[in-house]
PQR file of N, CA, C, O and H, with PARSE charges and radii, in Angstrom:
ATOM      1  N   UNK A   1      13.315  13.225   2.779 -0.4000 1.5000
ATOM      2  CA  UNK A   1      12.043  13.857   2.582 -0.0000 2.0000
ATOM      3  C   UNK A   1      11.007  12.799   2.197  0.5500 1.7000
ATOM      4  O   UNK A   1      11.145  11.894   1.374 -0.5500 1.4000
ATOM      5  N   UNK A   2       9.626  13.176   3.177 -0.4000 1.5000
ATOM      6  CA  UNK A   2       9.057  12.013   2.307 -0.0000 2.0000
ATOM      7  C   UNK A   2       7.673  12.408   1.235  0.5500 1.7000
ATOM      8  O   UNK A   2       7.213  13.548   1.288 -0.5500 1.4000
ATOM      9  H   UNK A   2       9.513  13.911   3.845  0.4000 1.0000
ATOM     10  N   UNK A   3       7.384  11.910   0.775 -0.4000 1.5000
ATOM     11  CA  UNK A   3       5.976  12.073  -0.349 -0.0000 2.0000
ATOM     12  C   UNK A   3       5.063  11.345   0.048  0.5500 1.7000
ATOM     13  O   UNK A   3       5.350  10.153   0.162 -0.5500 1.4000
ATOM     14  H   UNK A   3       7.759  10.984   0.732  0.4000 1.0000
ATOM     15  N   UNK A   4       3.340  11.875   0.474 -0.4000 1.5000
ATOM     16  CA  UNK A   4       2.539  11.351   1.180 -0.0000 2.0000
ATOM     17  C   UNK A   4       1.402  11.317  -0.685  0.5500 1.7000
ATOM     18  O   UNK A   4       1.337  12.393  -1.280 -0.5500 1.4000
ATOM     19  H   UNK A   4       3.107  12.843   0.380  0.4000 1.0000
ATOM     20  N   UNK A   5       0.965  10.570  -1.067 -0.4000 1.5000
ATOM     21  CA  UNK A   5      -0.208  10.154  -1.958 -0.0000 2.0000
ATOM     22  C   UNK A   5      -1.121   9.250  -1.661  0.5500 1.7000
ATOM     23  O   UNK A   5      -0.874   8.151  -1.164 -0.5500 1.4000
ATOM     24  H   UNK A   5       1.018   9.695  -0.584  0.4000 1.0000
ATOM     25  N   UNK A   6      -2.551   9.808  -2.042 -0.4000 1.5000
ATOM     26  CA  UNK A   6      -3.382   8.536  -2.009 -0.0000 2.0000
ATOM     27  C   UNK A   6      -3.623   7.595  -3.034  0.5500 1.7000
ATOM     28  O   UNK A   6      -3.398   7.824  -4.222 -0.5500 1.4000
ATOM     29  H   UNK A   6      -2.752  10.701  -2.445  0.4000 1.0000
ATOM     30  N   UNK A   7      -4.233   6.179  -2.435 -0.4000 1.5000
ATOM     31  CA  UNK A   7      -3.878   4.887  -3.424 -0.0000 2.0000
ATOM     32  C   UNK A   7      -5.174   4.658  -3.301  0.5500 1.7000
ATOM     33  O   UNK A   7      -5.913   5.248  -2.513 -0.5500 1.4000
ATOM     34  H   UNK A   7      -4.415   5.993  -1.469  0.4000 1.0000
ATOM     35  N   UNK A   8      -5.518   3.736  -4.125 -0.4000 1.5000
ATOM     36  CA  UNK A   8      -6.743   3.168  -4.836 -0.0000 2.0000
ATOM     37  C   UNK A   8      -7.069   1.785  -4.811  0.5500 1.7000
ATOM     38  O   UNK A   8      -6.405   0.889  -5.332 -0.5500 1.4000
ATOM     39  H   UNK A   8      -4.917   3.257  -4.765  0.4000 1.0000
ATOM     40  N   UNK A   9      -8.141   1.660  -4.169 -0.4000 1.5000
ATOM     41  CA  UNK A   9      -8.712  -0.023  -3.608 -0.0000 2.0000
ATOM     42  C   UNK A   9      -9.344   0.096  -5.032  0.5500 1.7000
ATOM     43  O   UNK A   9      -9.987   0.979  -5.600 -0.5500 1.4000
ATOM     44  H   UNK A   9      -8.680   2.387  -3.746  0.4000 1.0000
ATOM     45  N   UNK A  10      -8.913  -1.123  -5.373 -0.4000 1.5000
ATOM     46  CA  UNK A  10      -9.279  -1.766  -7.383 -0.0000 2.0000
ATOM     47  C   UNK A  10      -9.897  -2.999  -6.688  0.5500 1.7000
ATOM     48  O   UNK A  10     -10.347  -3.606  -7.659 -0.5500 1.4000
ATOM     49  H   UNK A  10      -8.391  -1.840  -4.911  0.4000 1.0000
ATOM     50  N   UNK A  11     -10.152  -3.634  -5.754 -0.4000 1.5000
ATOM     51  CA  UNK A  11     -11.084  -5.075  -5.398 -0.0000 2.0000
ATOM     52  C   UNK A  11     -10.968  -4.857  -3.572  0.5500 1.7000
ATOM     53  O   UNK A  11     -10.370  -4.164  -2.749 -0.5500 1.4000
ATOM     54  H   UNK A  11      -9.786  -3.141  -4.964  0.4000 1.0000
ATOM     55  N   UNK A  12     -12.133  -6.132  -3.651 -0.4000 1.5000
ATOM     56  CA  UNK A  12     -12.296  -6.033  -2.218 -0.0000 2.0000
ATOM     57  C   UNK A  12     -12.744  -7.589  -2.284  0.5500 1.7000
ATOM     58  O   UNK A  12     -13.399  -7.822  -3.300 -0.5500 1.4000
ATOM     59  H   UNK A  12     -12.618  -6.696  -4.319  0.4000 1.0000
ATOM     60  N   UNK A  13     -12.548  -8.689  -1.454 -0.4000 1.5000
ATOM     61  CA  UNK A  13     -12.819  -9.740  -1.340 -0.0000 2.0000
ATOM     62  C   UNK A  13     -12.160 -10.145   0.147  0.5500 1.7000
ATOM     63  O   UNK A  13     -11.492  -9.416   0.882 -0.5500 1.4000
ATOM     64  H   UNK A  13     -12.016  -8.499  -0.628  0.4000 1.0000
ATOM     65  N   UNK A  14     -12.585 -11.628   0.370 -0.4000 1.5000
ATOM     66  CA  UNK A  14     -12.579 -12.133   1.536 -0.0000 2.0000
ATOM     67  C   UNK A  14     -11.510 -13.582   1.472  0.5500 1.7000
ATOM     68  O   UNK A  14     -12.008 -14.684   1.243 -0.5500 1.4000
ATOM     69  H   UNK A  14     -13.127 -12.219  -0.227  0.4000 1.0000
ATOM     70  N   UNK A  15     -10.644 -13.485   1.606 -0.4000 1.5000
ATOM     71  CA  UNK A  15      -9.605 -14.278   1.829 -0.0000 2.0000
ATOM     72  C   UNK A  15      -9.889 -16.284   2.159  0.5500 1.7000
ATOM     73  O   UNK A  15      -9.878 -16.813   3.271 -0.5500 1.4000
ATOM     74  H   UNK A  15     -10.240 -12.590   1.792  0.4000 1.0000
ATOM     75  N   UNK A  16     -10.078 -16.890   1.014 -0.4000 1.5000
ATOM     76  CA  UNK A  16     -10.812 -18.064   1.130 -0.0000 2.0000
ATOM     77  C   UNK A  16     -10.310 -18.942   2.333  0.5500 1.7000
ATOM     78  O   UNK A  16     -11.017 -19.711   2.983 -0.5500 1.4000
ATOM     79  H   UNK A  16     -10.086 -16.460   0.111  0.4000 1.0000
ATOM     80  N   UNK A  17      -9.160 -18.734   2.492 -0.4000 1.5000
ATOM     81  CA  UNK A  17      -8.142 -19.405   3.331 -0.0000 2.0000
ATOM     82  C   UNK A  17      -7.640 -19.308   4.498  0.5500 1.7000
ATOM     83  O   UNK A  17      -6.817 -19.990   5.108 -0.5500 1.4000
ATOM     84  H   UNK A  17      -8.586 -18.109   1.964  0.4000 1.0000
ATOM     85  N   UNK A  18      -8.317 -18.237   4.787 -0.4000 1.5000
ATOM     86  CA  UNK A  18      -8.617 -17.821   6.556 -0.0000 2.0000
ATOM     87  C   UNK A  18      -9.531 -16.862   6.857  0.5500 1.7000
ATOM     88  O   UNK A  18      -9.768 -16.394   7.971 -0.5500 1.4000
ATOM     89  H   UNK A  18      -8.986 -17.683   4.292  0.4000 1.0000
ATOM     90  N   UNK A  19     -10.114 -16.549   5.650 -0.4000 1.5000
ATOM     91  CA  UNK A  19     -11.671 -15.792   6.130 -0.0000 2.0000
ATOM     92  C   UNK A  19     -11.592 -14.153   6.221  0.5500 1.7000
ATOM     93  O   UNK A  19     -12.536 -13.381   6.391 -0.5500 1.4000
ATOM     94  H   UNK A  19      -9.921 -16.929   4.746  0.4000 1.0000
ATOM     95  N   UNK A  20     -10.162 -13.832   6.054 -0.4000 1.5000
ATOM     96  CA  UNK A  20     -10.164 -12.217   6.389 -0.0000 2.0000
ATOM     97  C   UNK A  20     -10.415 -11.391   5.172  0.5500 1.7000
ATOM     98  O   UNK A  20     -10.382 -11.615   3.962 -0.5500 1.4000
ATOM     99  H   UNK A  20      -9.395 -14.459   5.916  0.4000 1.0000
ATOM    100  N   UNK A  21     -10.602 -10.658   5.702 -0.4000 1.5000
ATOM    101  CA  UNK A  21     -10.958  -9.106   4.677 -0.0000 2.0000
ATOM    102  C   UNK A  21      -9.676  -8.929   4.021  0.5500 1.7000
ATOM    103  O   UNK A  21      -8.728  -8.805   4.796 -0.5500 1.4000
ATOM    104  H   UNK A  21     -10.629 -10.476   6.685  0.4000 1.0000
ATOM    105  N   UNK A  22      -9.386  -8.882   2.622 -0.4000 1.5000
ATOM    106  CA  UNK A  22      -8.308  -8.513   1.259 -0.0000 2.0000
ATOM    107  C   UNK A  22      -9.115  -7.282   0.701  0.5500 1.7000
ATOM    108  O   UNK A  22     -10.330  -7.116   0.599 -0.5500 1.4000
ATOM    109  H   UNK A  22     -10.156  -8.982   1.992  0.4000 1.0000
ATOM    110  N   UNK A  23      -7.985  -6.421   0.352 -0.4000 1.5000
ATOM    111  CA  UNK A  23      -8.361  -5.501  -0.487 -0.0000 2.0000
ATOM    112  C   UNK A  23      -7.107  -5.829  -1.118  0.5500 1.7000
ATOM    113  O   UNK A  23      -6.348  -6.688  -0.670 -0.5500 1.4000
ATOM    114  H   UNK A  23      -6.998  -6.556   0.436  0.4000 1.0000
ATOM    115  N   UNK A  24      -6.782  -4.832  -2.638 -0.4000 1.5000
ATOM    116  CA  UNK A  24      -5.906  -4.826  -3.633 -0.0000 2.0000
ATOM    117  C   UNK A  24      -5.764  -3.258  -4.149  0.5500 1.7000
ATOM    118  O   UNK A  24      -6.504  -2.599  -4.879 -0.5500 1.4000
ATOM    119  H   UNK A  24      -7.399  -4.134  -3.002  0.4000 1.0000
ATOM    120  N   UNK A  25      -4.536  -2.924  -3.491 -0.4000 1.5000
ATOM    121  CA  UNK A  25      -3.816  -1.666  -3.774 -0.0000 2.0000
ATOM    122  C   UNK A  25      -3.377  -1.154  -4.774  0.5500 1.7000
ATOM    123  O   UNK A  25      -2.385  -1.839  -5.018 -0.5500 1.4000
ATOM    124  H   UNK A  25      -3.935  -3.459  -2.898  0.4000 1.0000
ATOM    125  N   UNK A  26      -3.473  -0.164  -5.761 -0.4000 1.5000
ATOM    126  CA  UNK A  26      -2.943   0.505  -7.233 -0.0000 2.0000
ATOM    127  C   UNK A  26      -1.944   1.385  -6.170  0.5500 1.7000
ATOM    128  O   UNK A  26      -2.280   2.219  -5.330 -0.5500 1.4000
ATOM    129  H   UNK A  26      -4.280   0.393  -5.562  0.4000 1.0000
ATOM    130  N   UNK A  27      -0.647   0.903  -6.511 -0.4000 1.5000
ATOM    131  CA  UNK A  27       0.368   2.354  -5.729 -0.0000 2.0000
ATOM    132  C   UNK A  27       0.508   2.942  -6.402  0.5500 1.7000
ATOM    133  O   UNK A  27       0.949   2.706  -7.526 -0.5500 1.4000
ATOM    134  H   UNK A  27      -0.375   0.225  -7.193  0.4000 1.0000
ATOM    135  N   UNK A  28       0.055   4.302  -5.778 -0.4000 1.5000
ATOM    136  CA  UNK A  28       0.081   6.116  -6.679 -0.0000 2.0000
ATOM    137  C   UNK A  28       1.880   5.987  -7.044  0.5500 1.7000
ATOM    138  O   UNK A  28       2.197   6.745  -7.961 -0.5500 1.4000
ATOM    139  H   UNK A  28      -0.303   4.494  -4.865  0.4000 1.0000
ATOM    140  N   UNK A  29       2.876   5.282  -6.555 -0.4000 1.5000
ATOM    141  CA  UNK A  29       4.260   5.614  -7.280 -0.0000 2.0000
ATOM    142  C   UNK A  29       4.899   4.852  -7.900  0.5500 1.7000
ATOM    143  O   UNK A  29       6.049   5.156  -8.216 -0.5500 1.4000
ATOM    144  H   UNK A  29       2.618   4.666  -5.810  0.4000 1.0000
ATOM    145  N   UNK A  30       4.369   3.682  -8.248 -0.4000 1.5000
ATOM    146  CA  UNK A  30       4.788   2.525  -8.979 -0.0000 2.0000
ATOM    147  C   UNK A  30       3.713   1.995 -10.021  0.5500 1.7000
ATOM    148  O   UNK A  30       3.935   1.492 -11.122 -0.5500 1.4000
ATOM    149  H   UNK A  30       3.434   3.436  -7.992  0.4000 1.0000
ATOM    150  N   UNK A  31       2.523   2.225  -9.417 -0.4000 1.5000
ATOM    151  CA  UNK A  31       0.965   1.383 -10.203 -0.0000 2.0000
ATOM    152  C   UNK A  31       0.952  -0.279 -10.097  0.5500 1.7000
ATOM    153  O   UNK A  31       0.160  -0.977 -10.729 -0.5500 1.4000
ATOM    154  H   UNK A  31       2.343   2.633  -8.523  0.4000 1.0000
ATOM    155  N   UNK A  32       1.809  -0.710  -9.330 -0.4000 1.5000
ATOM    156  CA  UNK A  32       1.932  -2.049  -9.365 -0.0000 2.0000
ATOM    157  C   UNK A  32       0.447  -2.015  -8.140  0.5500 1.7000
ATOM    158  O   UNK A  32       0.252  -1.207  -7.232 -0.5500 1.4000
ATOM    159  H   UNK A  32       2.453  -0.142  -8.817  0.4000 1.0000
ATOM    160  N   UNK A  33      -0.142  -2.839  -8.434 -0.4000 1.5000
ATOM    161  CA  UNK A  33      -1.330  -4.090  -7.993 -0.0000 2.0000
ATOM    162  C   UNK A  33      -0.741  -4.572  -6.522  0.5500 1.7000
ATOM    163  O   UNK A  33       0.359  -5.113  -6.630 -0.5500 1.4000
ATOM    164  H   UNK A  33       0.016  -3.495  -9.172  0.4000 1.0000
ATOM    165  N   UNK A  34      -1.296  -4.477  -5.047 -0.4000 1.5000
ATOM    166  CA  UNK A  34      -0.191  -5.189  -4.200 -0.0000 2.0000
ATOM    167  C   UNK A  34      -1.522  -5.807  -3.046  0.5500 1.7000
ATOM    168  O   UNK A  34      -2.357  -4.998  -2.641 -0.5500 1.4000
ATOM    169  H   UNK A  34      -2.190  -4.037  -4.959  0.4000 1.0000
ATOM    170  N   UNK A  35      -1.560  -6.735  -2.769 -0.4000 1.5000
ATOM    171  CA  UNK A  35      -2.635  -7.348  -1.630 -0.0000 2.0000
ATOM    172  C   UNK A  35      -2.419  -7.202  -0.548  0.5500 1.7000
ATOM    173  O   UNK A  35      -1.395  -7.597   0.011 -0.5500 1.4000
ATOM    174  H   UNK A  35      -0.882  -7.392  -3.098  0.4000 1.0000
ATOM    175  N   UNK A  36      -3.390  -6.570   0.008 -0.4000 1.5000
ATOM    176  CA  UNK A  36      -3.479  -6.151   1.673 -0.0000 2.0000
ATOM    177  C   UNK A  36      -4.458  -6.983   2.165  0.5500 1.7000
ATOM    178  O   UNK A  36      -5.492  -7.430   1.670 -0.5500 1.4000
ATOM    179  H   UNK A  36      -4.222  -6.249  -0.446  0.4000 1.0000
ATOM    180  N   UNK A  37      -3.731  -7.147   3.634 -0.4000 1.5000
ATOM    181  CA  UNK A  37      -5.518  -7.574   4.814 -0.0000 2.0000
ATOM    182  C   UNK A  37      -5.647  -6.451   4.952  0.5500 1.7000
ATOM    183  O   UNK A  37      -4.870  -5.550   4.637 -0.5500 1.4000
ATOM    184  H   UNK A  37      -2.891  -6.784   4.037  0.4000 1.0000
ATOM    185  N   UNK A  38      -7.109  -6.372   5.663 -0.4000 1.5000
ATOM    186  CA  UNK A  38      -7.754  -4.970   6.196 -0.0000 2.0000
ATOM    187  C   UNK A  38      -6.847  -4.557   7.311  0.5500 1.7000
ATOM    188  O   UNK A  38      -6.262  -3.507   7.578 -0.5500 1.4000
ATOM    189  H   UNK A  38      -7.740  -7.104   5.919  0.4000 1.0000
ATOM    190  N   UNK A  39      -6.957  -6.166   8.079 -0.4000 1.5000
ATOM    191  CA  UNK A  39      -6.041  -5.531   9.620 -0.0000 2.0000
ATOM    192  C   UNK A  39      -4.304  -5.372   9.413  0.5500 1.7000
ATOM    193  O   UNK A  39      -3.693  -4.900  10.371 -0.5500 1.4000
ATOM    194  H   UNK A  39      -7.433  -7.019   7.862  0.4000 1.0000
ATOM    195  N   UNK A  40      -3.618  -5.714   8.327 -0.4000 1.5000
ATOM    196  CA  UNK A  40      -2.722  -4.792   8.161 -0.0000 2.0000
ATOM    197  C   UNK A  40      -2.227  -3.532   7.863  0.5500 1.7000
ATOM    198  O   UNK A  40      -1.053  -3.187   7.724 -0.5500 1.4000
ATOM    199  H   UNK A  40      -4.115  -6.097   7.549  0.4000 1.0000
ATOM    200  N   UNK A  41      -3.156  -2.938   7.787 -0.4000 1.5000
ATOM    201  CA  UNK A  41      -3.739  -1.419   7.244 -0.0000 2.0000
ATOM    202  C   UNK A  41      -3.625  -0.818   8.639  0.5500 1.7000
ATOM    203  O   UNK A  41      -3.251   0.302   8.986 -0.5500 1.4000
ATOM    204  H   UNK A  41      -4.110  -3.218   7.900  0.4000 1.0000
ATOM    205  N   UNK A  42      -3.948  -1.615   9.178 -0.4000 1.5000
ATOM    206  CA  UNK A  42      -4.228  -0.607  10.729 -0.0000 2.0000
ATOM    207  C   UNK A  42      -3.807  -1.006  11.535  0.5500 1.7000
ATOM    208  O   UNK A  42      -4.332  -0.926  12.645 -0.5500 1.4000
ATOM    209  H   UNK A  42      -4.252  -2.525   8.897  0.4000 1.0000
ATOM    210  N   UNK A  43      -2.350  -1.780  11.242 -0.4000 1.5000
ATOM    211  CA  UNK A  43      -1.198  -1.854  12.125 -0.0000 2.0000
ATOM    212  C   UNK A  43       0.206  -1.456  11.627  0.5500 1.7000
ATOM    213  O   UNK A  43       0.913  -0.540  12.047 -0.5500 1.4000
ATOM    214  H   UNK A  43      -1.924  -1.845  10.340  0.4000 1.0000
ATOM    215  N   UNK A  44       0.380  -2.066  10.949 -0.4000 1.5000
ATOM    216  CA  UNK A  44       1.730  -1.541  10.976 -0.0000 2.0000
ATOM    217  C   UNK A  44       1.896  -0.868   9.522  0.5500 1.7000
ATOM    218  O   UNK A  44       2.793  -0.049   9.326 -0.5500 1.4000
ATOM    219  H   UNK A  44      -0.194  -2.811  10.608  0.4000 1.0000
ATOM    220  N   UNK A  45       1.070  -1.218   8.599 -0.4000 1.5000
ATOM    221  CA  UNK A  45       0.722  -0.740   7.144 -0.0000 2.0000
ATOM    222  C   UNK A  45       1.794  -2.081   6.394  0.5500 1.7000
ATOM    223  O   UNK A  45       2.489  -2.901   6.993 -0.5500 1.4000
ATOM    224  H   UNK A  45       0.341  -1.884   8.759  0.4000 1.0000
ATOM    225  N   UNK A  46       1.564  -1.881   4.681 -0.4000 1.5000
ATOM    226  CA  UNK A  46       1.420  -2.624   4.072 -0.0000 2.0000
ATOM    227  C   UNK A  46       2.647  -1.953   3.092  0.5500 1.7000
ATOM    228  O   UNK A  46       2.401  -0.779   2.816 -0.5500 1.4000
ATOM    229  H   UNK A  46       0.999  -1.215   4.195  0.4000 1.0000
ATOM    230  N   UNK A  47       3.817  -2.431   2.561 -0.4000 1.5000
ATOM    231  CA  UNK A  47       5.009  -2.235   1.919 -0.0000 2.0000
ATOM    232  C   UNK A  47       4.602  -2.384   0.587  0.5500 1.7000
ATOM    233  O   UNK A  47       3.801  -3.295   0.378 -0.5500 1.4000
ATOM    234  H   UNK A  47       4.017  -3.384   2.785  0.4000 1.0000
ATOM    235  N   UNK A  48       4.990  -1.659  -0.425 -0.4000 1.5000
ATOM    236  CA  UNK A  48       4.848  -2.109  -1.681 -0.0000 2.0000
ATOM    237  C   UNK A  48       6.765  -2.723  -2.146  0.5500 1.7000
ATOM    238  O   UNK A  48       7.859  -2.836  -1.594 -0.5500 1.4000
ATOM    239  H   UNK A  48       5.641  -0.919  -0.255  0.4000 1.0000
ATOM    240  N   UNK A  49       6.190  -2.929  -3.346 -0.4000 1.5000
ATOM    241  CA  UNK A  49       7.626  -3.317  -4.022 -0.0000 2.0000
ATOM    242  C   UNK A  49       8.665  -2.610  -4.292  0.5500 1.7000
ATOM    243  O   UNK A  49       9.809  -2.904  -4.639 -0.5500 1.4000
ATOM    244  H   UNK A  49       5.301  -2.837  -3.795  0.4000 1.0000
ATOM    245  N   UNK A  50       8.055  -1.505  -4.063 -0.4000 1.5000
ATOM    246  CA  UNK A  50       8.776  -0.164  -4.759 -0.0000 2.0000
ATOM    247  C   UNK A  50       9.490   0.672  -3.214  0.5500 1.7000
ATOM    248  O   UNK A  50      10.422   1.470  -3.118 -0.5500 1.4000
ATOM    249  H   UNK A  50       7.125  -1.266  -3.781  0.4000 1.0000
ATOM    250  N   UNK A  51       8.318  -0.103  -1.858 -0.4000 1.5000
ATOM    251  CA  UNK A  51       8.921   0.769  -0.911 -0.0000 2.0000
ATOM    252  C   UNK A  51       8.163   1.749  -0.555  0.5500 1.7000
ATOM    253  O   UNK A  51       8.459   2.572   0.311 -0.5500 1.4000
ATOM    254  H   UNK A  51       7.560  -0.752  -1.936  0.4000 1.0000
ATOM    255  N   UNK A  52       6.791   1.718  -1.417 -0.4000 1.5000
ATOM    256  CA  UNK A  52       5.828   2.838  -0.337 -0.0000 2.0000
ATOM    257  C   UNK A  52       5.104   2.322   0.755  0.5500 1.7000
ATOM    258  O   UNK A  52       4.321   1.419   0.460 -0.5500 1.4000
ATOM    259  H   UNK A  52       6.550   1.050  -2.120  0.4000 1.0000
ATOM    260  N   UNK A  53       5.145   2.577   1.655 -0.4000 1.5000
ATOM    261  CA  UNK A  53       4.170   2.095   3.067 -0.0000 2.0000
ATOM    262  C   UNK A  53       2.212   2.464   2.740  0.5500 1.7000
ATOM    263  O   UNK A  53       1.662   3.565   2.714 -0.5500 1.4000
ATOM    264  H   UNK A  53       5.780   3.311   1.895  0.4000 1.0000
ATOM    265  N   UNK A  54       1.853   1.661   2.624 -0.4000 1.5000
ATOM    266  CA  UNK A  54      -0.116   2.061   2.539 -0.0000 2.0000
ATOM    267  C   UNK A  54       0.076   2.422   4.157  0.5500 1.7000
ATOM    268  O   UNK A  54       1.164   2.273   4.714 -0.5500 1.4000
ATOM    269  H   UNK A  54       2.300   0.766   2.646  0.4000 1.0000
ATOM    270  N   UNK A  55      -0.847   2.805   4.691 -0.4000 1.5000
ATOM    271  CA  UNK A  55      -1.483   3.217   6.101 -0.0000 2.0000
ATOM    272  C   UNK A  55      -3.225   2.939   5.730  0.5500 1.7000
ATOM    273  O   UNK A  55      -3.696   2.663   4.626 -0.5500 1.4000
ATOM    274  H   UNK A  55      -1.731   2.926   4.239  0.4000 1.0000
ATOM    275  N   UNK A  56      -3.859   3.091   6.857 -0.4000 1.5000
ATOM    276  CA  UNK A  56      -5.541   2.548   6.837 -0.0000 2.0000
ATOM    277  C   UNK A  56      -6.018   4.275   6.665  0.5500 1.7000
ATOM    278  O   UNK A  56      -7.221   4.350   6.419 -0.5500 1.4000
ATOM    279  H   UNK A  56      -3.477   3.315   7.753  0.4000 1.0000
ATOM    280  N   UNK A  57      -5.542   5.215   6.720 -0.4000 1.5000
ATOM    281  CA  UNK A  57      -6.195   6.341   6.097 -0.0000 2.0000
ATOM    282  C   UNK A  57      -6.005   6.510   4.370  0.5500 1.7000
ATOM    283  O   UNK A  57      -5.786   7.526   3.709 -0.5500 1.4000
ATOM    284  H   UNK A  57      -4.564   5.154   6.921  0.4000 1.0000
ATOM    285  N   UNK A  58      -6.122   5.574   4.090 -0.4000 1.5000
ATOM    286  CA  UNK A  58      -5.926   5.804   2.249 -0.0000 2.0000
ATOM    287  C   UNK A  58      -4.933   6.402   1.454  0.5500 1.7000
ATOM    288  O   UNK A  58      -5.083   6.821   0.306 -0.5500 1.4000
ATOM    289  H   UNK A  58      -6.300   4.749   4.627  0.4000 1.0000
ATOM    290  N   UNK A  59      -3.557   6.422   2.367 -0.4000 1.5000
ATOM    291  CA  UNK A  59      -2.878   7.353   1.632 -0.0000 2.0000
ATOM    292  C   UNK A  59      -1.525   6.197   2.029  0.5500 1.7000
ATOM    293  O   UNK A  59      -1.290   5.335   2.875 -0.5500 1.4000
ATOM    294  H   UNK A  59      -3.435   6.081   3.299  0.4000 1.0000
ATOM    295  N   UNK A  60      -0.844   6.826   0.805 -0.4000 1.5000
ATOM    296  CA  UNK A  60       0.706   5.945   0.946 -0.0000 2.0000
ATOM    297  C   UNK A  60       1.892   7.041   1.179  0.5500 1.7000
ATOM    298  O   UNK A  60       1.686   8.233   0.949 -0.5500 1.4000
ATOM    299  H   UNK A  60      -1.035   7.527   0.117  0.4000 1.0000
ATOM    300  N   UNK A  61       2.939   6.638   1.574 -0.4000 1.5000
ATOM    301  CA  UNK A  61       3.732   7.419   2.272 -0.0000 2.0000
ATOM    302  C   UNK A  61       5.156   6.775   1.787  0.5500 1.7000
ATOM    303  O   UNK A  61       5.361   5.677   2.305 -0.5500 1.4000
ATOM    304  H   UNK A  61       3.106   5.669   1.761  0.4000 1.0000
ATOM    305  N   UNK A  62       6.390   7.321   0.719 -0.4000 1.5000
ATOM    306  CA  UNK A  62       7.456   6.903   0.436 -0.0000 2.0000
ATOM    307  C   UNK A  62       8.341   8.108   0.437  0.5500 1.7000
ATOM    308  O   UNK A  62       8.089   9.293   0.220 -0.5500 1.4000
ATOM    309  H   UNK A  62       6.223   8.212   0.298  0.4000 1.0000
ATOM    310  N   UNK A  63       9.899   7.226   0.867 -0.4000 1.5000
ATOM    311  CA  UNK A  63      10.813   8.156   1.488 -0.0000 2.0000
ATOM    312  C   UNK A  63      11.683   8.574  -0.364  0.5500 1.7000
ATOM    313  O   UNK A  63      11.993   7.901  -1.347 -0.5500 1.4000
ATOM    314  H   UNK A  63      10.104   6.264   1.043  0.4000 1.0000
ATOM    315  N   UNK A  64      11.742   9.698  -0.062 -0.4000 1.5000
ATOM    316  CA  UNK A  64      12.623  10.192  -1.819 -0.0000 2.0000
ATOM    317  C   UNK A  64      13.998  10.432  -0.850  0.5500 1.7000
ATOM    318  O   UNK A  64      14.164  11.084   0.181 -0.5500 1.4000
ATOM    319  H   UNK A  64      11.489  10.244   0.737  0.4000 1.0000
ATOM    320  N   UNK A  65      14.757   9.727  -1.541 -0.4000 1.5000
ATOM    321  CA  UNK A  65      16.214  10.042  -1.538 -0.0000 2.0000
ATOM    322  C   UNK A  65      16.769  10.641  -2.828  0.5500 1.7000
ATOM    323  O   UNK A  65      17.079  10.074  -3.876 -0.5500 1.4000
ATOM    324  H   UNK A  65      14.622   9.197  -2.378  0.4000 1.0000
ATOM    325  N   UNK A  66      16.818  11.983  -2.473 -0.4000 1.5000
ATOM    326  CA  UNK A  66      17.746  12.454  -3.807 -0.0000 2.0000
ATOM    327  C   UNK A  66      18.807  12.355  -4.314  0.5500 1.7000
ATOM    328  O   UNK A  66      19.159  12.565  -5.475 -0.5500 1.4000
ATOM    329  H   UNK A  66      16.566  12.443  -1.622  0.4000 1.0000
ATOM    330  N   UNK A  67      19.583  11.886  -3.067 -0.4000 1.5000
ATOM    331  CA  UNK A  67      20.924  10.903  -3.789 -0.0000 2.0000
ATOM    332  C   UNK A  67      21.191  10.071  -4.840  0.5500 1.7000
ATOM    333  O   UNK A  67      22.074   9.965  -5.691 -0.5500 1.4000
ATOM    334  H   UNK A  67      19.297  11.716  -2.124  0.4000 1.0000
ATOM    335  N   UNK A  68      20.040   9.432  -4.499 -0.4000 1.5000
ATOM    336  CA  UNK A  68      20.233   8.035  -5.456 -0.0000 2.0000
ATOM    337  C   UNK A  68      19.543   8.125  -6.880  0.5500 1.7000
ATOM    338  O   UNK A  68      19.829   7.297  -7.745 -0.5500 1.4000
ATOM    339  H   UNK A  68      19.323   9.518  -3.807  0.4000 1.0000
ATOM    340  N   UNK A  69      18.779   8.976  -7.074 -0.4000 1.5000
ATOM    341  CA  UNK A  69      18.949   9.496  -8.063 -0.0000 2.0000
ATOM    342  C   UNK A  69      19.984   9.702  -9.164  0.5500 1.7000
ATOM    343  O   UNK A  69      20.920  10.493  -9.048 -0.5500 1.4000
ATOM    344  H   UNK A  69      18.547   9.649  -6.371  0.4000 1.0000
ATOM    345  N   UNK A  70      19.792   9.039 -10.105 -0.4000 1.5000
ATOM    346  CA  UNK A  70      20.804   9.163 -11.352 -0.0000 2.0000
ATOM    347  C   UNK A  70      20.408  10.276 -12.959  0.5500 1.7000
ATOM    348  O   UNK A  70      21.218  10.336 -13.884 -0.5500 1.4000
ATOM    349  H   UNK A  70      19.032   8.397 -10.200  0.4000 1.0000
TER
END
């Protein structure tokens, strides 16, 4: 099953080191801080640590396994 939430752009800046568009992700299921390009947003999306996928419509998308649950 999965859980769809939206996440929160906390900065926006321009990548000194090749010029691209950075934003900085708050994940709605972890809160960890995670750096995106723009154009990874709107390809294949952007992994957090925890395993949620960002997508370029503002929302993050992680798979719940109730198994593993302890």
């Amino acid at each position: 099953m999965k859980s769809t939430r939206p996440y929160e752009v906390t900065r926006r800046s321009r990548d000194h080191g090749s010029g691209r568009k950075a934003i900085w992700i708050r994940c709605p299921f972890c809160a960890v801080e995670v750096k995106a390009f723009v154009w990874s947003l709107s390809g294949s999306g952007k992994r957090c640590e925890c395993g949620a996928l960002f997508g370029a419509r503002g929302k993050a998308t992680k798979e719940q396994n109730p198994e593993a649950r302890s």
